[in-house]
N, CA and C atoms of all chains as a GROMACS GRO file, in nm:
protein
  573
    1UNK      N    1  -1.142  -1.505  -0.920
    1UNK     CA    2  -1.120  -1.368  -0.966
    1UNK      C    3  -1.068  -1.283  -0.851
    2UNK      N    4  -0.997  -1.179  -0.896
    2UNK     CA    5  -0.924  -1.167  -0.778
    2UNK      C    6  -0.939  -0.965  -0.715
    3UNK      N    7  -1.010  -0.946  -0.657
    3UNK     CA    8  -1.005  -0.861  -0.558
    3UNK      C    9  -0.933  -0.679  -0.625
    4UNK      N   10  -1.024  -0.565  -0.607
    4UNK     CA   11  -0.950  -0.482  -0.664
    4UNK      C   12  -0.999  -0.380  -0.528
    5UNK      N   13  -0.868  -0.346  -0.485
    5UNK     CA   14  -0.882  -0.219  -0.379
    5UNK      C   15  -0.794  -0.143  -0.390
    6UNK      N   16  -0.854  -0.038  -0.286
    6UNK     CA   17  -0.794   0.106  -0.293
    6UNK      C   18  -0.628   0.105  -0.175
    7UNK      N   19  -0.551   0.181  -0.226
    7UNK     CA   20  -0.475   0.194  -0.087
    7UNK      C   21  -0.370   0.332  -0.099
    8UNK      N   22  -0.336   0.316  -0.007
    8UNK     CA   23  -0.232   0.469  -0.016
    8UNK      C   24  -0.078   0.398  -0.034
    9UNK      N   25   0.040   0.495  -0.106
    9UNK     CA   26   0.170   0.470  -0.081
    9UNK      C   27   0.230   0.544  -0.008
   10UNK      N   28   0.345   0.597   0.029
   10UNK     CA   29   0.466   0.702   0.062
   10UNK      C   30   0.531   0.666  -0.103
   11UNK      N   31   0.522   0.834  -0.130
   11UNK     CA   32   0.637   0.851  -0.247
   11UNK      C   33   0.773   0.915  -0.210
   12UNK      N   34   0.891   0.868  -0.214
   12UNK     CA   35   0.948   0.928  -0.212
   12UNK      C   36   1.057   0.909  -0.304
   13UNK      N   37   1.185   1.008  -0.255
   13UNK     CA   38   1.333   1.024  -0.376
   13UNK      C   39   1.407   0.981  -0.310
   14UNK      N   40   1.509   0.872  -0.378
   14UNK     CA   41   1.646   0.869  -0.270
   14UNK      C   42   1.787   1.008  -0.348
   15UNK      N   43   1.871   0.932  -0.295
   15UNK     CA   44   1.995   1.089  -0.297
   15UNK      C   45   1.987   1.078  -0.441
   16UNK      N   46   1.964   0.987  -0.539
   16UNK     CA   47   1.992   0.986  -0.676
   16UNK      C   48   1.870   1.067  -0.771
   17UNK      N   49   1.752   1.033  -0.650
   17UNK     CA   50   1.635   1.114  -0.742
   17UNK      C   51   1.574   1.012  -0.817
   18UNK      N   52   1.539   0.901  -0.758
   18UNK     CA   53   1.501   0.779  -0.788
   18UNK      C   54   1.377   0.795  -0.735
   19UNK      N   55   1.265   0.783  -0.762
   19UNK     CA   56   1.105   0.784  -0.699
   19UNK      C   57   1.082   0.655  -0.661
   20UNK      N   58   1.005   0.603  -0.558
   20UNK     CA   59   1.010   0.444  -0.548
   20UNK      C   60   0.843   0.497  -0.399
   21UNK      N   61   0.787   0.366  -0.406
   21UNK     CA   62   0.650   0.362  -0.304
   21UNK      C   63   0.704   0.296  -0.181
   22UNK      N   64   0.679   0.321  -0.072
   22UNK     CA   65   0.684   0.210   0.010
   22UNK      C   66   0.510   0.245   0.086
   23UNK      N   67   0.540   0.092   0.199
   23UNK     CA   68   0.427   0.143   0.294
   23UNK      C   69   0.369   0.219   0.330
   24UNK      N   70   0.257   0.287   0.430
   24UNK     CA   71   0.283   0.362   0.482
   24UNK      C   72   0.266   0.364   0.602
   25UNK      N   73   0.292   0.253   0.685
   25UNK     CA   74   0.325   0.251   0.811
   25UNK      C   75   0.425   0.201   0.855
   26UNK      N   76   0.475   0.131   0.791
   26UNK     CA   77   0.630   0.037   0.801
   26UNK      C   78   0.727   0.024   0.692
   27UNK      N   79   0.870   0.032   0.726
   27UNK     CA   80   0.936   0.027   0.619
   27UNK      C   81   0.926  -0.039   0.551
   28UNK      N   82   0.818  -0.073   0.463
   28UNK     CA   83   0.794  -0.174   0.380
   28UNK      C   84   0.826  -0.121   0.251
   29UNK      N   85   0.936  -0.165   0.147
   29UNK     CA   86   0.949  -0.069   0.011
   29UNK      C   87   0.858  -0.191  -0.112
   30UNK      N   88   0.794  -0.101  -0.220
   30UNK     CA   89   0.769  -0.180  -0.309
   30UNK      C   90   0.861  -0.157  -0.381
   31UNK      N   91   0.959  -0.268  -0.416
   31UNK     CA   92   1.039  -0.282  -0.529
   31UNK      C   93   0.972  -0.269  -0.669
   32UNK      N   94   0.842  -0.360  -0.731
   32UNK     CA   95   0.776  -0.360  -0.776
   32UNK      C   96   0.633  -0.369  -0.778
   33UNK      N   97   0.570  -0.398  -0.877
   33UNK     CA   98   0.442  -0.389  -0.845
   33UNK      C   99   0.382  -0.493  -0.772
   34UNK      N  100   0.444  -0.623  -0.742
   34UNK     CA  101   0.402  -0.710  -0.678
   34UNK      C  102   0.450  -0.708  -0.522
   35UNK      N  103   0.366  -0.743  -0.430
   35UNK     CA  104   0.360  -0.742  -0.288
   35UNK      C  105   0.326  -0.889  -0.201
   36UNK      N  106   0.412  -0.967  -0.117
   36UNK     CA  107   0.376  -1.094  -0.101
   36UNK      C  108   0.378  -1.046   0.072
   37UNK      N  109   0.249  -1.114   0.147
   37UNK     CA  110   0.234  -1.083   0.308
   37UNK      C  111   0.381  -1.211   0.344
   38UNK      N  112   0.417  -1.186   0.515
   38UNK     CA  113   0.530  -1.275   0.526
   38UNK      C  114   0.458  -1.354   0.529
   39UNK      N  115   0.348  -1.374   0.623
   39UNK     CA  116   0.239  -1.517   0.632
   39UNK      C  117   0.122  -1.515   0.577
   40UNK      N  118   0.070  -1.609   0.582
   40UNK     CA  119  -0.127  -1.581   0.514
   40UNK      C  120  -0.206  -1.500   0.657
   41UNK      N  121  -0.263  -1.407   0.596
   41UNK     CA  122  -0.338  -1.346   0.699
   41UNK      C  123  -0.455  -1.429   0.733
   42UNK      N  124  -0.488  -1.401   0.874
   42UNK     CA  125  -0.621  -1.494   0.927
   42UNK      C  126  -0.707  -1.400   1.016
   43UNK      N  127  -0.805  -1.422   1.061
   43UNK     CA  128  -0.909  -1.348   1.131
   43UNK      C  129  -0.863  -1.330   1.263
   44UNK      N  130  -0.791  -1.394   1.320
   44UNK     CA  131  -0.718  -1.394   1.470
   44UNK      C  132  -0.597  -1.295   1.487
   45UNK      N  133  -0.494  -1.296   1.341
   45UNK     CA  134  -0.411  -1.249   1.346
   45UNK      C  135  -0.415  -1.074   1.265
   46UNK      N  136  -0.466  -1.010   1.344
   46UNK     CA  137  -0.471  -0.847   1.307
   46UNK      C  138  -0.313  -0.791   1.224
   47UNK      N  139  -0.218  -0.870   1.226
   47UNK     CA  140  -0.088  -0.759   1.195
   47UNK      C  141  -0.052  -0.821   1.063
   48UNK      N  142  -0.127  -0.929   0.998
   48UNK     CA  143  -0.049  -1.001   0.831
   48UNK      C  144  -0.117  -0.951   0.760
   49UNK      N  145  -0.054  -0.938   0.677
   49UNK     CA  146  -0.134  -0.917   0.528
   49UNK      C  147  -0.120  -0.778   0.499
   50UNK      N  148  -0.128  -0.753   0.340
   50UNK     CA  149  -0.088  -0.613   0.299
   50UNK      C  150  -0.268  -0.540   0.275
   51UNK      N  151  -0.282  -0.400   0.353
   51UNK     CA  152  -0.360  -0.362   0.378
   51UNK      C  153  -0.439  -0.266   0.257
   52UNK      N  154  -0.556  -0.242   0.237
   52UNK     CA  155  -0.614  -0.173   0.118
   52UNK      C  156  -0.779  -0.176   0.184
   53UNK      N  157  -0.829  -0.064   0.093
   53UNK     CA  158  -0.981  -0.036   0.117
   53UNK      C  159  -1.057  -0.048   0.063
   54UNK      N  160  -1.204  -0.078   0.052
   54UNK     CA  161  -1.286  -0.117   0.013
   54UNK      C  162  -1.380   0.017  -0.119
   55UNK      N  163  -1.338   0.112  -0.054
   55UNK     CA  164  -1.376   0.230  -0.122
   55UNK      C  165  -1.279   0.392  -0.129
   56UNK      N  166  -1.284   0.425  -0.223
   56UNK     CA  167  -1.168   0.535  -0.263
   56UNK      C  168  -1.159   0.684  -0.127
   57UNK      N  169  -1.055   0.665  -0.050
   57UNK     CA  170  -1.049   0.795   0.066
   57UNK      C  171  -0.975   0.865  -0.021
   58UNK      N  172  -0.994   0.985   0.009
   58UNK     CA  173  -0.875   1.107   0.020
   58UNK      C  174  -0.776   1.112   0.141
   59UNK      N  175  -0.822   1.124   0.268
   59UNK     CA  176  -0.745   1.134   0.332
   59UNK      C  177  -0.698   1.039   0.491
   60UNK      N  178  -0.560   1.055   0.573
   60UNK     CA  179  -0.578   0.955   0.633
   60UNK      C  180  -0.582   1.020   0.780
   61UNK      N  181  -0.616   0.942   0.858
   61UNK     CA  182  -0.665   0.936   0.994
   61UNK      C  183  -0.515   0.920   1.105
   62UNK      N  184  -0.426   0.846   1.026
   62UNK     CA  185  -0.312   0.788   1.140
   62UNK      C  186  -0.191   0.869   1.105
   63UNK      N  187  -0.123   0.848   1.178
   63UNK     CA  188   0.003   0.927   1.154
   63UNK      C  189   0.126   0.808   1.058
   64UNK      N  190   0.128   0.844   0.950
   64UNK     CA  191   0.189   0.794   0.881
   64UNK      C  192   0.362   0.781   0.899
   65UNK      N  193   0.456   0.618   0.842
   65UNK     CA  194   0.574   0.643   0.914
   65UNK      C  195   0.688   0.743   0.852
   66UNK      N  196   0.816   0.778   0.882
   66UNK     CA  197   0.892   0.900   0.811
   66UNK      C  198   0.936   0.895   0.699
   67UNK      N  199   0.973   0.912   0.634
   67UNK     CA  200   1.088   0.938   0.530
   67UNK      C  201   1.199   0.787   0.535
   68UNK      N  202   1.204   0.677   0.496
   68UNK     CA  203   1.330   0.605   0.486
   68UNK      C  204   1.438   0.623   0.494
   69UNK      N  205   1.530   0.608   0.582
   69UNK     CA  206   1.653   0.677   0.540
   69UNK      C  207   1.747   0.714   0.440
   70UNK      N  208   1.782   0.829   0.375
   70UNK     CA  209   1.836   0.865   0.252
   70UNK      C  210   1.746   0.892   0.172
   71UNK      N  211   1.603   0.880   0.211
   71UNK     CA  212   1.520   0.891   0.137
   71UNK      C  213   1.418   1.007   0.124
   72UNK      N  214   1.346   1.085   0.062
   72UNK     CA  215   1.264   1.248   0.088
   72UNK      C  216   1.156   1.182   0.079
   73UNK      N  217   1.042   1.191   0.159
   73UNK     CA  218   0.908   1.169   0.145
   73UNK      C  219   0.826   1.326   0.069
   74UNK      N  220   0.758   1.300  -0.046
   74UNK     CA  221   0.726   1.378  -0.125
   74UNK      C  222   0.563   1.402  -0.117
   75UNK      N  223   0.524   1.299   0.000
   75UNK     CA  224   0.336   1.254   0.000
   75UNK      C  225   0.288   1.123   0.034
   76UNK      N  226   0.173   1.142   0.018
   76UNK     CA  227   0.107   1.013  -0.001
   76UNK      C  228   0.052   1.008  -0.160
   77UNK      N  229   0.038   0.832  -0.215
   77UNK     CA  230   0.002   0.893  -0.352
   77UNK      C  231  -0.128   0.745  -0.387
   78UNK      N  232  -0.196   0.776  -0.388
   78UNK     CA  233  -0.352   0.649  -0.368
   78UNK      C  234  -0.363   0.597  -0.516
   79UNK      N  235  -0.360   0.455  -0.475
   79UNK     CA  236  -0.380   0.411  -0.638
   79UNK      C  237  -0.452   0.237  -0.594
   80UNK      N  238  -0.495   0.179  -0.722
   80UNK     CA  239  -0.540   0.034  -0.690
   80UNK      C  240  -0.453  -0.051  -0.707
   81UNK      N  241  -0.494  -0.205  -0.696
   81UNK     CA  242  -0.394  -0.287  -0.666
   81UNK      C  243  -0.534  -0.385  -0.636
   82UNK      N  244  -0.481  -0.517  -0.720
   82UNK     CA  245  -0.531  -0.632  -0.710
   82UNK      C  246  -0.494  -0.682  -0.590
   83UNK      N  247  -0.613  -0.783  -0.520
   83UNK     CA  248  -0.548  -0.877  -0.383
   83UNK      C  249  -0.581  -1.007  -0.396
   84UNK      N  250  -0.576  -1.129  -0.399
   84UNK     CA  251  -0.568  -1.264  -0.399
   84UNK      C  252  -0.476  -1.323  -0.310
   85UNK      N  253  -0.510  -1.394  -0.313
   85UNK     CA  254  -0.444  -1.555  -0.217
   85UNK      C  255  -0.539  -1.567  -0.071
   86UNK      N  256  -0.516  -1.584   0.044
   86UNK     CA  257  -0.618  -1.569   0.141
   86UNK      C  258  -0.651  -1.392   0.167
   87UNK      N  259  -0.759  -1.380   0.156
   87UNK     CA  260  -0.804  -1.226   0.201
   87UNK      C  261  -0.871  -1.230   0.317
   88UNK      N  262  -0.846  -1.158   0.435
   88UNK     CA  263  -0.995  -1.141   0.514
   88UNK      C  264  -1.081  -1.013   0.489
   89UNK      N  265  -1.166  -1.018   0.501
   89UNK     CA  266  -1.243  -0.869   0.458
   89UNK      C  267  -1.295  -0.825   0.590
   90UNK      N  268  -1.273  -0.753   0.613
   90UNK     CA  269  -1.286  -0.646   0.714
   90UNK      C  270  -1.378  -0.554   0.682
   91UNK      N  271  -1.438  -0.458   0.784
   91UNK     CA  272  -1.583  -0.383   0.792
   91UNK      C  273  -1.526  -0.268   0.654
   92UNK      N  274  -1.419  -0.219   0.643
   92UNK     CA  275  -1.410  -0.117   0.533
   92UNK      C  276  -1.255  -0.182   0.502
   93UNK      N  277  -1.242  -0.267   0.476
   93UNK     CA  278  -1.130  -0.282   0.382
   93UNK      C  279  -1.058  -0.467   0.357
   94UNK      N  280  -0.951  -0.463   0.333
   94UNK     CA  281  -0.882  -0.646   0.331
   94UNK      C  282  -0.774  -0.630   0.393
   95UNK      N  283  -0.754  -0.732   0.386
   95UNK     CA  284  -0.598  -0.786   0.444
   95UNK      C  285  -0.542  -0.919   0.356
   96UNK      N  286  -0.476  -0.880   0.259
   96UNK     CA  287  -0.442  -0.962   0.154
   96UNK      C  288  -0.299  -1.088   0.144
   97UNK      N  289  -0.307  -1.161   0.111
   97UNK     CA  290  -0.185  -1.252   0.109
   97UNK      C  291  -0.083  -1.201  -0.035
   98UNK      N  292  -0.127  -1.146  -0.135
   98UNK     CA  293  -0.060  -1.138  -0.207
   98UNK      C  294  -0.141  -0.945  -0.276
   99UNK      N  295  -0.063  -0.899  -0.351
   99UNK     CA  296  -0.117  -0.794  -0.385
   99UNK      C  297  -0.015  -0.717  -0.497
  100UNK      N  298  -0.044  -0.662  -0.638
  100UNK     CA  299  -0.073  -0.632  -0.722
  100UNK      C  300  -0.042  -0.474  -0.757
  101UNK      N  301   0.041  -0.413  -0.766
  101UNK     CA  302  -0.024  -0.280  -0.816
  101UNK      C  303  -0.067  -0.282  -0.973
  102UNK      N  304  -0.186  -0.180  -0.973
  102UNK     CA  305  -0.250  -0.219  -1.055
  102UNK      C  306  -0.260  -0.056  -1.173
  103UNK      N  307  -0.293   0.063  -1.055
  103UNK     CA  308  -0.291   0.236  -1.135
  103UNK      C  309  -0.294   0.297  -1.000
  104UNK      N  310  -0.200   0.410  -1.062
  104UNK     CA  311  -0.181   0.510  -0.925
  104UNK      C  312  -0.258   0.611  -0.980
  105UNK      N  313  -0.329   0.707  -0.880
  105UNK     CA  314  -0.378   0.833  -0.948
  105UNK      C  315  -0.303   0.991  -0.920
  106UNK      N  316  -0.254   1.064  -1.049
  106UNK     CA  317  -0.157   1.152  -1.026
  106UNK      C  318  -0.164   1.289  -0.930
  107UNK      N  319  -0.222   1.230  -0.813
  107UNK     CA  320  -0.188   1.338  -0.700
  107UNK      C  321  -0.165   1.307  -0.636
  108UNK      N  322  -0.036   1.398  -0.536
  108UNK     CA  323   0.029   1.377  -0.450
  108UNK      C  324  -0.060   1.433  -0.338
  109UNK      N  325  -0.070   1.395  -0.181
  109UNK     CA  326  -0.142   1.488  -0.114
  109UNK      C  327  -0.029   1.426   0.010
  110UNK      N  328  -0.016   1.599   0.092
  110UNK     CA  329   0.051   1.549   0.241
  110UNK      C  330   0.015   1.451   0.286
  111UNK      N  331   0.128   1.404   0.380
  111UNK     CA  332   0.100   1.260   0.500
  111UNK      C  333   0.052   1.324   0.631
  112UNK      N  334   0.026   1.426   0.668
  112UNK     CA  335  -0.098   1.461   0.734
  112UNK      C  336  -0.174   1.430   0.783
  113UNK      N  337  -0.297   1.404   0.669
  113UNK     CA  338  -0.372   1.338   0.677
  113UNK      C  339  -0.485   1.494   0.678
  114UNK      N  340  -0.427   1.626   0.608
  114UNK     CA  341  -0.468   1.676   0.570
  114UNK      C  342  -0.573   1.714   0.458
  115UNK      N  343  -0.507   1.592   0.344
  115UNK     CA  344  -0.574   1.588   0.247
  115UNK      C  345  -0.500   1.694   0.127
  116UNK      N  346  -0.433   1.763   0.200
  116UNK     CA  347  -0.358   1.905   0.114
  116UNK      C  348  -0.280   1.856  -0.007
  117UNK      N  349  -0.320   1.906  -0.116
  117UNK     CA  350  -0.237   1.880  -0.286
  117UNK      C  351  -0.086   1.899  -0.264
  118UNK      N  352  -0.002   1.831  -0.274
  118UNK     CA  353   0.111   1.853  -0.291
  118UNK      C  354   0.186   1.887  -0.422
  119UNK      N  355   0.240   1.966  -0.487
  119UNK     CA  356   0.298   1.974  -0.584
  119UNK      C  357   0.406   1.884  -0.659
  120UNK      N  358   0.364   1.799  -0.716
  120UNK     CA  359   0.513   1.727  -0.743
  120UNK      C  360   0.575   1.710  -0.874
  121UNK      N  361   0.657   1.736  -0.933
  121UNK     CA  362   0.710   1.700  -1.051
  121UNK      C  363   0.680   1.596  -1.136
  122UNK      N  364   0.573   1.675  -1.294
  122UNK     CA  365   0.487   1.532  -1.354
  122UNK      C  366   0.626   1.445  -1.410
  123UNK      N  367   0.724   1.491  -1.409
  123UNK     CA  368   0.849   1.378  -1.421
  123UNK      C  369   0.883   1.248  -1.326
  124UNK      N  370   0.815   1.233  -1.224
  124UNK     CA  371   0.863   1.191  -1.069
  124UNK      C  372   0.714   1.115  -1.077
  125UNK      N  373   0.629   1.166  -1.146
  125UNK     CA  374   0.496   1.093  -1.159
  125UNK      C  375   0.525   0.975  -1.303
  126UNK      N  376   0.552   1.029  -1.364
  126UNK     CA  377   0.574   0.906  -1.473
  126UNK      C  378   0.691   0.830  -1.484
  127UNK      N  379   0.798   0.914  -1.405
  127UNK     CA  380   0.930   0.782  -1.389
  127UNK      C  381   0.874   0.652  -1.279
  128UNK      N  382   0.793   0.689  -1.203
  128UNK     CA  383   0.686   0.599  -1.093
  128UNK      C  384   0.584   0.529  -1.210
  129UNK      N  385   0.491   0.577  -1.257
  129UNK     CA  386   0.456   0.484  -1.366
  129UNK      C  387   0.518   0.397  -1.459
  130UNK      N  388   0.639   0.423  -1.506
  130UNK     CA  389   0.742   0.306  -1.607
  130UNK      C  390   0.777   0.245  -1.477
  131UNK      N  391   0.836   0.232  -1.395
  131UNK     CA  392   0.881   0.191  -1.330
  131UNK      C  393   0.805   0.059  -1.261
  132UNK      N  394   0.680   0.067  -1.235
  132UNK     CA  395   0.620  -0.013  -1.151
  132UNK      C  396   0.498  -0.068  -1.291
  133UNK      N  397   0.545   0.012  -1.402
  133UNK     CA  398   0.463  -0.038  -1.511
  133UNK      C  399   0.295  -0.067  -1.465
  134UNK      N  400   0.233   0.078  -1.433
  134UNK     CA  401   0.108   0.073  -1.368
  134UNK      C  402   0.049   0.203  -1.461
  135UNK      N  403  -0.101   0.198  -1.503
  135UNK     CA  404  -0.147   0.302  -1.549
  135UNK      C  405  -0.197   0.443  -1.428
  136UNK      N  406  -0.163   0.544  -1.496
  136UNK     CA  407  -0.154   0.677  -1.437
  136UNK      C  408  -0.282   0.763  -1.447
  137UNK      N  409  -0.370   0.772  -1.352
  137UNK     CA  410  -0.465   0.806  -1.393
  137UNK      C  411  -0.500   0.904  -1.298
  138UNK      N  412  -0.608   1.000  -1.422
  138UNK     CA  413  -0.573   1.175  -1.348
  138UNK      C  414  -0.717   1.154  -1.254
  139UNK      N  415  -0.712   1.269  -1.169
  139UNK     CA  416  -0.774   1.256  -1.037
  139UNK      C  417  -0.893   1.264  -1.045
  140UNK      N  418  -0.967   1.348  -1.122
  140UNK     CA  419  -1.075   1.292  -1.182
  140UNK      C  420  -1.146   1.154  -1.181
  141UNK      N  421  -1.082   1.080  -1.250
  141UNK     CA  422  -1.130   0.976  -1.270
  141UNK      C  423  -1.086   0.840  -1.162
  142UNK      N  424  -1.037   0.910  -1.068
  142UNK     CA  425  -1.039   0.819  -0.948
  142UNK      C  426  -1.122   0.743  -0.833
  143UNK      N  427  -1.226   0.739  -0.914
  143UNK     CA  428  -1.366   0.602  -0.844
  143UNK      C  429  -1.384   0.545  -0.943
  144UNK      N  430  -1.362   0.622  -1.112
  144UNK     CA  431  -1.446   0.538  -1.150
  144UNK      C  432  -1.360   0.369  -1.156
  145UNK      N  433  -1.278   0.370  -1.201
  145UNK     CA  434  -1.133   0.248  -1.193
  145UNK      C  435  -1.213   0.151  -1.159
  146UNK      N  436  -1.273   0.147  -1.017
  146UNK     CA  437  -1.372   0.050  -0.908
  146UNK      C  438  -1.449  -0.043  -1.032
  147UNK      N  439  -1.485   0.055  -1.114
  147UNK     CA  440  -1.655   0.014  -1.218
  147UNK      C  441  -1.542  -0.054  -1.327
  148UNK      N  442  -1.464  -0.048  -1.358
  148UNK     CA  443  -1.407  -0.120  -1.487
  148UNK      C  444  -1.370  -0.246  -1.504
  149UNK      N  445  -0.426   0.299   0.772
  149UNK     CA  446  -0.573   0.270   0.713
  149UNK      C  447  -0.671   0.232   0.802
  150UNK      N  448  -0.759   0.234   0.830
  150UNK     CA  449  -0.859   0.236   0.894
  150UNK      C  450  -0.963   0.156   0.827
  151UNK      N  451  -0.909  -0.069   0.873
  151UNK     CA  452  -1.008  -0.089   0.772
  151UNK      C  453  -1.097  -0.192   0.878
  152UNK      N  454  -1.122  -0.111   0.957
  152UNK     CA  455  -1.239  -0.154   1.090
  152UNK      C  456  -1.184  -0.362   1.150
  153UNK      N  457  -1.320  -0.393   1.183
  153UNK     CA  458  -1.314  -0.488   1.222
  153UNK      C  459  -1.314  -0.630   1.139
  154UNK      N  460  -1.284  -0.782   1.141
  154UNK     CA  461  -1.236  -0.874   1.058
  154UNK      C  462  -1.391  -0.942   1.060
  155UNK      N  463  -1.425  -0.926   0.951
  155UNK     CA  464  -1.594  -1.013   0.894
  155UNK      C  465  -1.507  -1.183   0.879
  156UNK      N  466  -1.494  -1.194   0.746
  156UNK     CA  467  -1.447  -1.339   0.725
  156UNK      C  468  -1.319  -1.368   0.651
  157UNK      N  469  -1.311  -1.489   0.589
  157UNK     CA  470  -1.182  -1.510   0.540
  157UNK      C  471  -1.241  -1.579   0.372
  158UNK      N  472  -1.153  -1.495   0.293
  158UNK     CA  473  -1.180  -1.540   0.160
  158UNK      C  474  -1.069  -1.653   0.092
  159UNK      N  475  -1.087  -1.729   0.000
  159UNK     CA  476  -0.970  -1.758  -0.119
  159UNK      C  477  -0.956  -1.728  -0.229
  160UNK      N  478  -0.911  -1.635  -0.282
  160UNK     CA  479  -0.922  -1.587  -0.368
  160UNK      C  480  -0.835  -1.563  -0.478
  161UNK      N  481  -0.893  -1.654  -0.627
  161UNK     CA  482  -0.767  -1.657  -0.697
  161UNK      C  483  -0.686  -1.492  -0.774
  162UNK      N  484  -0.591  -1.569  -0.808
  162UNK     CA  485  -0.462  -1.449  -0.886
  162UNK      C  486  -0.543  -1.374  -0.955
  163UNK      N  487  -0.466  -1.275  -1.029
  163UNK     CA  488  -0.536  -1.221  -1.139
  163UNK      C  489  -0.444  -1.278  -1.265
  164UNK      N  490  -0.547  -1.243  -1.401
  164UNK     CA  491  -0.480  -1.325  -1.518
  164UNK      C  492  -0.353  -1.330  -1.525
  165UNK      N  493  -0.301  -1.204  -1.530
  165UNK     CA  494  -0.188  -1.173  -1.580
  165UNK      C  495  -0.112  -1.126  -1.472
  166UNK      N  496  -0.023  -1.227  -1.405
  166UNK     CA  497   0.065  -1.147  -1.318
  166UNK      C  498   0.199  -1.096  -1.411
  167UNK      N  499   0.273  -0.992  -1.375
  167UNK     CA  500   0.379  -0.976  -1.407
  167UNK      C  501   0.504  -1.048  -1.397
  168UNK      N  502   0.616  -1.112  -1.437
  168UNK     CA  503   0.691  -1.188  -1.425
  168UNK      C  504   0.812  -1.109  -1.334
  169UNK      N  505   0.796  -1.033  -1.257
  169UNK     CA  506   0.896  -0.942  -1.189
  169UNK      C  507   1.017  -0.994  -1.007
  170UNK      N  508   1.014  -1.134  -1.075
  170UNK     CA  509   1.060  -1.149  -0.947
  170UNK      C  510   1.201  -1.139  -0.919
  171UNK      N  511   1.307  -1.131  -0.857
  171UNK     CA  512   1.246  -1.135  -0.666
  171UNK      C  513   1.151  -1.036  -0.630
  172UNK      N  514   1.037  -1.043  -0.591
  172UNK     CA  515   0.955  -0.960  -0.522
  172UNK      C  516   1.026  -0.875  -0.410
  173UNK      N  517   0.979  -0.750  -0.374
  173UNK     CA  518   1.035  -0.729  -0.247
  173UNK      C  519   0.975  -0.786  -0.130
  174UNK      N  520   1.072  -0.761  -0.020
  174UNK     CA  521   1.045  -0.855   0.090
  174UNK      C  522   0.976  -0.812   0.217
  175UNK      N  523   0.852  -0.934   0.237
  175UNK     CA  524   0.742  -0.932   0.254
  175UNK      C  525   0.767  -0.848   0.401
  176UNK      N  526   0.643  -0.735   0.471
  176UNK     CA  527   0.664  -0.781   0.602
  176UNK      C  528   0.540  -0.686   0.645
  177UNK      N  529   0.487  -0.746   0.756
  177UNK     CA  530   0.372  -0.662   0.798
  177UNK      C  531   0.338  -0.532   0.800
  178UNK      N  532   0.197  -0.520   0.718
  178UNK     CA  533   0.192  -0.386   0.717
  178UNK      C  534   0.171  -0.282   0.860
  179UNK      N  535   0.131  -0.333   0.963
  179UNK     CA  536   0.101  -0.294   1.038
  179UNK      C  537   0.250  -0.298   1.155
  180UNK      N  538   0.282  -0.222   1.245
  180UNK     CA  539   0.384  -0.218   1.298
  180UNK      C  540   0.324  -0.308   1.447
  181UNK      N  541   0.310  -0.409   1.498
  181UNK     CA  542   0.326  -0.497   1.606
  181UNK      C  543   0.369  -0.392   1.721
  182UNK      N  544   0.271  -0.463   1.809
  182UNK     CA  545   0.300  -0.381   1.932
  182UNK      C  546   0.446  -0.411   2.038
  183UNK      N  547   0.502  -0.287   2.081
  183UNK     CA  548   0.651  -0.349   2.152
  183UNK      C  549   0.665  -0.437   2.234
  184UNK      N  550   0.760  -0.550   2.219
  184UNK     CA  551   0.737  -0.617   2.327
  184UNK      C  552   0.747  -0.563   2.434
  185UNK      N  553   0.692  -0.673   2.578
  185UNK     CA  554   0.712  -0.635   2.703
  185UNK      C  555   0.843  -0.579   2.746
  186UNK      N  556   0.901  -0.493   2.807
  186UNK     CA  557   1.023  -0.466   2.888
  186UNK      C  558   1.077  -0.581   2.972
  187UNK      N  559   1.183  -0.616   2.955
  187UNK     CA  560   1.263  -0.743   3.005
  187UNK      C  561   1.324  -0.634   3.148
  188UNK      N  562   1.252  -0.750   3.228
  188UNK     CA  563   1.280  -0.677   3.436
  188UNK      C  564   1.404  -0.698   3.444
  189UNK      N  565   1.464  -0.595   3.474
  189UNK     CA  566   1.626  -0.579   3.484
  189UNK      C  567   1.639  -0.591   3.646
  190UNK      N  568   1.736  -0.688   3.678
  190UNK     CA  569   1.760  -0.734   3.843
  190UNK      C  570   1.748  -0.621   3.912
  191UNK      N  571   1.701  -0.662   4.018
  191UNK     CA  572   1.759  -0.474   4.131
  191UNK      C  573   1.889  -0.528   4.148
   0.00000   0.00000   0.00000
């Protein structure tokens, strides 16, 4: 059975007004909802595997990376995502071989690490939901997901 | 993310239903690797 954690995206628009997630420390784009590490992560090797948390944050601690080129960073936007294949589990979070998006929850908040609401167009929120074909779920109800 | 220090290593299967969406995008560490060393340029 396979693994359900928390993680953050970068939302942003390219020149067309296309919404799309990537990383948020490396240009990493999710095309779709599925995410494959280049190698299997291992306990030695700190830098493989696609990263997620053990329990729901608001906000982040690191300085998150820019805007893609051609691209507007609009936030950060926290949602779950299944992990399987080798995992290591770490003191508050995984490091996954394969990973899943699973539901984003519809708030945007600065890359900061402020925590601050960002305003974003509920159009730009649900063209991101068809798109990655993930359920959208309002902020509210963003722990409970964990229990289901 | 801030997901502390490495406890152990799991295997852990898929979930039921993956989506049939491939080519996946392409894979690459989430974490940005530290720069390599500076290559000593002759005096």
């Amino acid at each position: 059975m396979s693994l359900r954690a928390w993680r953050f995206w970068r939302l942003t628009l390219d020149a067309r007004g296309t919404a799309r997630l990537w990383s948020i420390y490396v240009s990493c784009p999710w095309e779709g909802p599925l995410l494959h590490a280049h190698e299997r992560p291992a306990r030695h090797n700190e830098h493989c595997g696609i990263y997620a948390l053990r329990e729901v944050v608001w906000r982040l601690h690191n300085t998150i990376a820019p805007a893609p080129p051609g691209h507007t960073l609009l936030g950060l936007i926290g949602g779950y995502c299944q992990l399987w294949g080798r995992v290591v589990v770490h003191e508050a979070g995984y490091r996954a071989e394969h990973a899943m998006l699973e539901a984003l929850v519809a708030t945007v908040v600065a890359g900061s690490g402020s925590g601050r609401v960002i305003d974003v167009d509920a159009d730009v929120l649900f063209a991101v939901q068809r798109h990655y074909g993930v359920e959208l779920l309002p902020f509210g109800s963003r722990k409970r997901f964990f229990s289901r | 993310m801030r997901i502390g220090e490495p406890l152990r290593e799991l295997e852990v299967a898929p979930p039921l239903a993956i989506p049939a969406l491939e080519p996946v995008a392409p894979a690459l560490p989430e974490v940005v690797p530290a720069p390599a060393a500076p290559v000593p340029v002759p005096a």
